[in-house]
ZATI-889744 format. One record per residue: residue in one letter; x, y, z of N, C-alpha, C, O in turn. Coordinates in steps of 0.2 Angstrom, whole numbers, padded with zeros to 4 digits, always signed. Each point is the difference from the previous one (the first is absolute). Layout:
// residues N
AXYZXYZXYZXYZ/...
***
This chain:
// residues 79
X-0248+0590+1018-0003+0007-0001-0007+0000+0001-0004-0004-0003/X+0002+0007+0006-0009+0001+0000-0002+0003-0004+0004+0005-0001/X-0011-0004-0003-0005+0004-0003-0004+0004+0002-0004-0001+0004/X+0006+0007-0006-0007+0004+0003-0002+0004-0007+0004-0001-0005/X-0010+0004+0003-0005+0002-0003-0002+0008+0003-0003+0000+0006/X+0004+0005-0010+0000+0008+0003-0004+0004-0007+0003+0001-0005/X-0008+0000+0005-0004+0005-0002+0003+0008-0002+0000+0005+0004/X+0003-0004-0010+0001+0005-0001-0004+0005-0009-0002-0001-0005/X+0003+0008+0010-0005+0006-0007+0004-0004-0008+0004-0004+0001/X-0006+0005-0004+0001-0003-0005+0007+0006-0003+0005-0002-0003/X-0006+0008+0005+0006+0004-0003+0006-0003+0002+0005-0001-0003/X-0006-0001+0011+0007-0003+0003+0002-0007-0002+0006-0002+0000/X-0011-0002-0003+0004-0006-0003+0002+0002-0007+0006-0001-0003/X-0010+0006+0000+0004+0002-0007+0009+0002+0002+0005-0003-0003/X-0004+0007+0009+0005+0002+0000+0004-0004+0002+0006+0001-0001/X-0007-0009+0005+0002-0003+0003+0002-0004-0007+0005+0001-0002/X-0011-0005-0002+0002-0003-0005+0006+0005-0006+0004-0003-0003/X-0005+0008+0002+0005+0002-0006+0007+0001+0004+0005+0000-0004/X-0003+0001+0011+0005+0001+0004+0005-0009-0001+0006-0002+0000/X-0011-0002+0000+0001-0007-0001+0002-0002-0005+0002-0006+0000/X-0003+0010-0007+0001-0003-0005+0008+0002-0001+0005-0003-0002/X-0006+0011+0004+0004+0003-0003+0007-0001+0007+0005+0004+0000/X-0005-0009+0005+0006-0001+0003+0000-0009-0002+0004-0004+0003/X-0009+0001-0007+0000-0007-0001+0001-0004+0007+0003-0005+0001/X-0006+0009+0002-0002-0005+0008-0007-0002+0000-0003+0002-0005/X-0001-0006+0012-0005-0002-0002-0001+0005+0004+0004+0003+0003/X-0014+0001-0004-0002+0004+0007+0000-0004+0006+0001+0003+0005/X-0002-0009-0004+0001-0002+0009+0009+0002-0001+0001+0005+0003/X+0003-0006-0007+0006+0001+0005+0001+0008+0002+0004+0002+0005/X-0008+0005-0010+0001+0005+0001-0003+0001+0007+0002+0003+0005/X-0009-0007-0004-0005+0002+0005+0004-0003+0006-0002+0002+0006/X+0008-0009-0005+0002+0000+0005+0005+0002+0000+0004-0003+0003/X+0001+0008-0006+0004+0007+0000-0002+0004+0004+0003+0001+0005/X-0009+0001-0006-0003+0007+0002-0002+0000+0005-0001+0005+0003/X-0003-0013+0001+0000+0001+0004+0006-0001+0008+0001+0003+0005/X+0003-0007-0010+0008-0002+0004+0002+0008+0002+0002+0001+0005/X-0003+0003-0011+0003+0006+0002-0003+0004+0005+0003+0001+0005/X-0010+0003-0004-0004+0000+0002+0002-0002+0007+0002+0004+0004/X-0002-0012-0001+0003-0002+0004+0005+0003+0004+0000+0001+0006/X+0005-0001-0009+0008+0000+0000-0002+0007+0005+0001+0000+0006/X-0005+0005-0009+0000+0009+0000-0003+0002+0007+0001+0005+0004/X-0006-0011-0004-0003+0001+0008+0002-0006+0003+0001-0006-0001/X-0001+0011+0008+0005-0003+0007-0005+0002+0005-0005+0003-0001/X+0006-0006+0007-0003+0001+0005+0004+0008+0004+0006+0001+0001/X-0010+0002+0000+0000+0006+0002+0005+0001+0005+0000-0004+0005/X+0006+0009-0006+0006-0001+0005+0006-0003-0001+0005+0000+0003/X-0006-0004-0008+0004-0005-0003+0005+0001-0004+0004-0004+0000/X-0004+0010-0004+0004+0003-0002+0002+0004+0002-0004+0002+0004/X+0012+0000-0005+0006+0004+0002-0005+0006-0003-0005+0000-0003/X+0010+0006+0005+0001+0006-0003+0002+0002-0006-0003+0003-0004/X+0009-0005+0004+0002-0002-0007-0005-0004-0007-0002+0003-0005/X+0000-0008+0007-0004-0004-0004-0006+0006-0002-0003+0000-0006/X+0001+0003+0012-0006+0005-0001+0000+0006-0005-0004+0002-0004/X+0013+0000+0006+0000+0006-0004+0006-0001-0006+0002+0005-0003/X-0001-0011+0001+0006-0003-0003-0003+0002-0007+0005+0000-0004/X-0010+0003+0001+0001+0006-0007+0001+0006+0000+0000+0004-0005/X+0001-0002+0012+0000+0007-0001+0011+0001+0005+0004+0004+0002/X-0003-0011-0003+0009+0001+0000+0002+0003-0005-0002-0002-0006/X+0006+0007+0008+0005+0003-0007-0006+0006-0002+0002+0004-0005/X-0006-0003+0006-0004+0007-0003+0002+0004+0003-0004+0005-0001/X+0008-0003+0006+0000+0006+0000+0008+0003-0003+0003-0004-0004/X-0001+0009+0005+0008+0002+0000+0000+0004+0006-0004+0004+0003/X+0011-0007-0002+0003+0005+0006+0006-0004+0002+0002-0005-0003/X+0002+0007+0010+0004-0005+0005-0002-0009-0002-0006-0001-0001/X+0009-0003+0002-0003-0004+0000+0000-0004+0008-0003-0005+0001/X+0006+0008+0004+0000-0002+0005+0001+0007+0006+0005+0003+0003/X-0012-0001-0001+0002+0006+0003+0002-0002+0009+0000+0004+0004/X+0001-0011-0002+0000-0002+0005+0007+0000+0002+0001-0004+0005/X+0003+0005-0006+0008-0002+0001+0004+0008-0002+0006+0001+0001/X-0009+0004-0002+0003+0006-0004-0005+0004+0006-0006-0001+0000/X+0010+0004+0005-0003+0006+0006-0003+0004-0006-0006-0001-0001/X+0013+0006-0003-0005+0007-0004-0006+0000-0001-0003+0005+0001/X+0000-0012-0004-0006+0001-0003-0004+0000+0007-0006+0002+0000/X+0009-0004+0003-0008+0001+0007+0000+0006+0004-0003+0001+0004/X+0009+0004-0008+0000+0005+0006-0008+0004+0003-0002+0003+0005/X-0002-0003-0012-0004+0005+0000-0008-0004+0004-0005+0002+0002/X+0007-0008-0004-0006-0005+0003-0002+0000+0007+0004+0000+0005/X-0010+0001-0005-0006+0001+0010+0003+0008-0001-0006+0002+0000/X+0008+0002-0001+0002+0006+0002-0003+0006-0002+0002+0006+0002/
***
């Protein structure tokens, strides 16, 4: 594993050190969570589905769950 050395405000090691005590992890392994995640969240542009994109806002609405197979509900659509 390699070493790196990162400069931060001192509020943020407070929060980083008391996040660390209180999950009894060290802070490098929070600070390589957070960058792992961080990671994970960004993608190269285009890369993601549609889904993926809009995958918190499934299930928020109410209605049909499938307006694509039922004519009735299109009657009134373009018209």
């Amino acid at each position: 594993m390699k070493t790196l050395s990162i400069k931060v405000p001192e509020a943020l090691y407070g929060d980083l050190t008391a996040l660390a005590e209180h999950k009894r992890v060290s802070k490098s392994s929070l600070v390589r969570d957070a960058l792992a995640e961080l990671f994970r969240r960004q993608s190269a542009p285009g890369r993601d589905s549609a889904l993926a994109l809009l995958q918190d806002l499934a299930g928020s609405v109410q209605g049909p769950e499938d307006l694509s197979f039922n004519k009735a509900h299109l009657d009134d659509l373009g018209h």
